[in-house]
N, C-alpha and C positions, 0 to 999 in steps of 0.2 A: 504494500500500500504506500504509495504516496502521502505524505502528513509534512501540512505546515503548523509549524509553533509560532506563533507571532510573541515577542517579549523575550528578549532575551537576557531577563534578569535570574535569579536562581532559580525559581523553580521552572522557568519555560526552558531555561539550557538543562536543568536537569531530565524532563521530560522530552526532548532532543535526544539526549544521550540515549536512554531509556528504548525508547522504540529503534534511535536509529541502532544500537545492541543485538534488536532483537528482530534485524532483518528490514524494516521499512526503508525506506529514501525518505529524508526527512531535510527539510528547509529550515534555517530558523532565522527568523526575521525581525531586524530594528530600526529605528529609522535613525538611528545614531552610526551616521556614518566613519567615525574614529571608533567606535566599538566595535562595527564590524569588520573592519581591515583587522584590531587585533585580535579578535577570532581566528580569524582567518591565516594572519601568519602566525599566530601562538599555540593555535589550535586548545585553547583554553581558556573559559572564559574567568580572568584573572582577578577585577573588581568583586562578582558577583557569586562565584564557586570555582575558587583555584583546586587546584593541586587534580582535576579531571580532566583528564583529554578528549578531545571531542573524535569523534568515530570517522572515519575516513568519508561514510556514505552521509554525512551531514554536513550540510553548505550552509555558512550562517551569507546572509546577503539583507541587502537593502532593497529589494524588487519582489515584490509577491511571483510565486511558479507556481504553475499546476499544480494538483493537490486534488486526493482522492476524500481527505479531511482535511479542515483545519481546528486547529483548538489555539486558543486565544487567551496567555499566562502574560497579560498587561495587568496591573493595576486598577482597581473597577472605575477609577476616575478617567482612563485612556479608553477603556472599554467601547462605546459608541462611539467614537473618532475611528478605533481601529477598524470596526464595523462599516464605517461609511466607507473606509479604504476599500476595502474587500467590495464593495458594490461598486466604485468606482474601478476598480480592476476587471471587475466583469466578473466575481468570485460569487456575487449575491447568494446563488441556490446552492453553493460546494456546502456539504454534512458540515457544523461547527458546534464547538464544542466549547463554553467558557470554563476556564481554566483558573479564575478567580473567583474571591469568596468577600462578601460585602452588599450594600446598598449603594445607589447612585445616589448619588450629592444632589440635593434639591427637589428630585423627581420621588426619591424614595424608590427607585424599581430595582428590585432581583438584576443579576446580571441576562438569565434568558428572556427575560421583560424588554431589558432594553436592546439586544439582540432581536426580539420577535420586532421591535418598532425603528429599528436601522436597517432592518431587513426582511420585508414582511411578502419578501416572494420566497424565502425561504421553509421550507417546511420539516428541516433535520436540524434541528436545534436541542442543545441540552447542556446539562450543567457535571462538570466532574469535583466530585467535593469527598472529602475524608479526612482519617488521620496518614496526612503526608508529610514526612519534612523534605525538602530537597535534597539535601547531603546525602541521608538515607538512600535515597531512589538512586541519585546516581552512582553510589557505592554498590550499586545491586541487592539491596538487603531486601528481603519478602516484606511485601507492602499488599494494602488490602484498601478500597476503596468502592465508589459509590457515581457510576453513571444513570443520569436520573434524565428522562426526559418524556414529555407528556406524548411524544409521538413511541409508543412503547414498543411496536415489534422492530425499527431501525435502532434503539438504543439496546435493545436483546441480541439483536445479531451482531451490533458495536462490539457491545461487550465479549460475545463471544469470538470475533474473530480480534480482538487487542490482548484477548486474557494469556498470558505467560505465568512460567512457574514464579516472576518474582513480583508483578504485579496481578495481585487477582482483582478484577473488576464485576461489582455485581450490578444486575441491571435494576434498574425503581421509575416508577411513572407516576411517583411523587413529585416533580422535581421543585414544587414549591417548599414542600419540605425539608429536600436537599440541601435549598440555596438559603433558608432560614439559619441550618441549623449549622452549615459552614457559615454564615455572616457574624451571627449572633456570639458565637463561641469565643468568639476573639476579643468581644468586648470582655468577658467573662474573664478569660486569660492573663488582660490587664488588670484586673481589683484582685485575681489571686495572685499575681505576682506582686501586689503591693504587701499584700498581706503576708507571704513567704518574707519578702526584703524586711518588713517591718518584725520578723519574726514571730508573730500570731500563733503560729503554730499547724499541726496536721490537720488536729480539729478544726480549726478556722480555715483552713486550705479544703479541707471535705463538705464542710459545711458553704463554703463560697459557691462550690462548682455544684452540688447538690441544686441550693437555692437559683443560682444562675441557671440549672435547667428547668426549675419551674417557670421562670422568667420567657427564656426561649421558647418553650411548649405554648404558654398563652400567649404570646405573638405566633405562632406558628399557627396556634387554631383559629387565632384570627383573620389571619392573611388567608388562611383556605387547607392549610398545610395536612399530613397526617400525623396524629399523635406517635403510628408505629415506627415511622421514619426515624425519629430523633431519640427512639430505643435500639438505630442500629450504629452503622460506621460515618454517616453524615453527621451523626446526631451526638450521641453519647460519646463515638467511641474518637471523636475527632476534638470534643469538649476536652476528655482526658488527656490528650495529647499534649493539646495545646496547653492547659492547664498546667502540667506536672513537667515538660519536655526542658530540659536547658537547651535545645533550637530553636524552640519557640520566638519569634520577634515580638510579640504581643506581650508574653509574660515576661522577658527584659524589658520592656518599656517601661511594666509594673517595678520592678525590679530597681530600677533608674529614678522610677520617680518617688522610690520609698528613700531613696541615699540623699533626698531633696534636691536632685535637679530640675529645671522647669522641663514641659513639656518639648520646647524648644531644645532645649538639651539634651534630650534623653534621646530624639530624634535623629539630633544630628552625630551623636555618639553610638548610635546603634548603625546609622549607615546604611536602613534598605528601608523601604515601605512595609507599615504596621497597619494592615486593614482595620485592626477594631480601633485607632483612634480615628480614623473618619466615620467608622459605623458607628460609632458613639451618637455625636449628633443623628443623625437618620432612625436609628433605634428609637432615641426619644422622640422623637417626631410623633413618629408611627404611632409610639405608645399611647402618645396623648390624643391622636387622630380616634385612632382605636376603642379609646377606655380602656388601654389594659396598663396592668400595673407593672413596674419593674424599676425598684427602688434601687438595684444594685447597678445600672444602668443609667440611673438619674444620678446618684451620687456621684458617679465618675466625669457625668457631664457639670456638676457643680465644681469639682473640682479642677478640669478643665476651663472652664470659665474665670477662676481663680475665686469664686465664691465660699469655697471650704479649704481646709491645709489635709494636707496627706495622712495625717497623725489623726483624724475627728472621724475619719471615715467609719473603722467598724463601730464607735462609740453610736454615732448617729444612726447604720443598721440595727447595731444591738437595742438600742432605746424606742424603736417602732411598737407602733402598739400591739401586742401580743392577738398573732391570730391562729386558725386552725389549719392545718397542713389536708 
């Protein structure tokens, strides 16, 4: 198969590696023309995930190519740009797959939302969500994840013809579920790494990602989602990941912002894009859109805001008034 990655940050050169590994011809695409020349003579992509060499049958370039798929590992704020590229290339109806996890800025839509409206002569769309870290995948290590799309017998024979012994991919025609439960987790990720750095404890670490998945679930059943989804690898098992992982970016952010650097800090010392501090806002949005509740989600956007300090946080969750589970 032919497969373009568009994004050639960690996880879209890991996902590069990955297939082009395991046989495919695989393109990876940036519009960073100094990035991709050193690809190309480095044959590693050196900023973003060193010490991996990229596979002979993998061309990083700046020109979208043919493509039997593509999957789309931008950032969800690039996400609809990249999308209009692909229709201006003439790529509109090629299978696509987003590769990222979050909410669009402003609009509030799922990344295959805003996919289905940059692209709406397309009809093979879908969202790849799980517990992945980059390193992992392109180190080869057994990885287990979550192609979810509402067009269900094309992401069934997806899955089936991408699945390998190191990635097993299962199919869901959830995928509003999917892309909840990848967005949402990350906000989650951030207040347990605050609470790790602050040294809170296991119990407070357990207790974060527990309550965080209630949080998740009532946005999730809000938006249309299935409760069963976010009991599997979208949901639960990509929260724990990200929650508990030292690769995590989300939960260093937490991490960074418990040592009292500002948000600005933490950011530019971490060195790659943190989905859950833009899904922060968008989250709350939604919540208050919604009626749904999620204090653990709202706290972090007060304190983003600079309205609370880093140290009030669990005081002001613990202090809530007691309710029933």
């Amino acid at each position: 198969m032919k497969i373009g990655v568009l994004g050639a940050g960690a996880w879209g050169t890991a996902l590069g590696i990955h297939f082009a590994l395991h046989g495919h011809q695989v393109w990876l695409w940036s519009h960073n023309d100094a990035h991709v020349a050193q690809l190309q003579q480095q044959r590693t992509n050196a900023r973003y995930l060193p010490d991996f060499l990229l596979p002979d049958n993998l061309t990083p370039t700046t020109e979208f190519m043919p493509a039997d798929l593509v999957i789309i590992a931008t950032p969800v704020a690039a996400l609809r740009q990249t999308a209009l590229k692909l229709v201006a290339a003439g790529l509109d109806t090629v299978p696509v797959i987003a590769a990222c996890k979050g909410f669009e800025q402003q609009t509030g839509l799922l990344p295959q939302q805003v996919l289905a409206e940059a692209m709406p002569q397309n009809h093979y769309i879908g969202v790849l969500s799980g517990p992945s870290f980059a390193q992992e995948l392109a180190q080869q290590l057994p990885c287990a994840v979550t192609l979810a799309s509402a067009n269900f017998v094309w992401i069934q024979k997806l899955a089936a013809t991408l699945n390998n012994t190191v990635l097993r991919l299962y199919a869901n025609e959830d995928v509003i579920g999917a892309a909840v439960g990848g967005a949402v987790k990350n906000v989650m990720a951030i207040a347990t790494g605050i609470a790790d750095g602050l040294h809170y404890g296991i119990n407070a670490r357990v207790a974060l990602m527990t309550r965080g998945m209630a949080e998740i679930s009532r946005l999730n059943q809000a938006l249309g989602g299935q409760a069963a989804t976010l009991m599997g690898l979208s949901g639960m098992g990509d929260l724990i990941l990200t929650c508990t992982g030292d690769l995590s970016r989300n939960r260093r952010v937490g991490l960074l912002l418990a040592e009292g650097k500002t948000l600005p800090e933490a950011l530019t010392k971490l060195g790659h894009v943190a989905e859950g501090v833009y899904t922060v806002e968008e989250v709350c949005r939604q919540a208050v859109k919604l009626g749904v509740d999620m204090p653990i989600a709202s706290i972090l956007q007060q304190l983003f805001h600079g309205e609370i300090k880093v140290g009030a946080m669990a005081e002001i969750l613990m202090e809530r008034t007691p309710k029933t589970e």
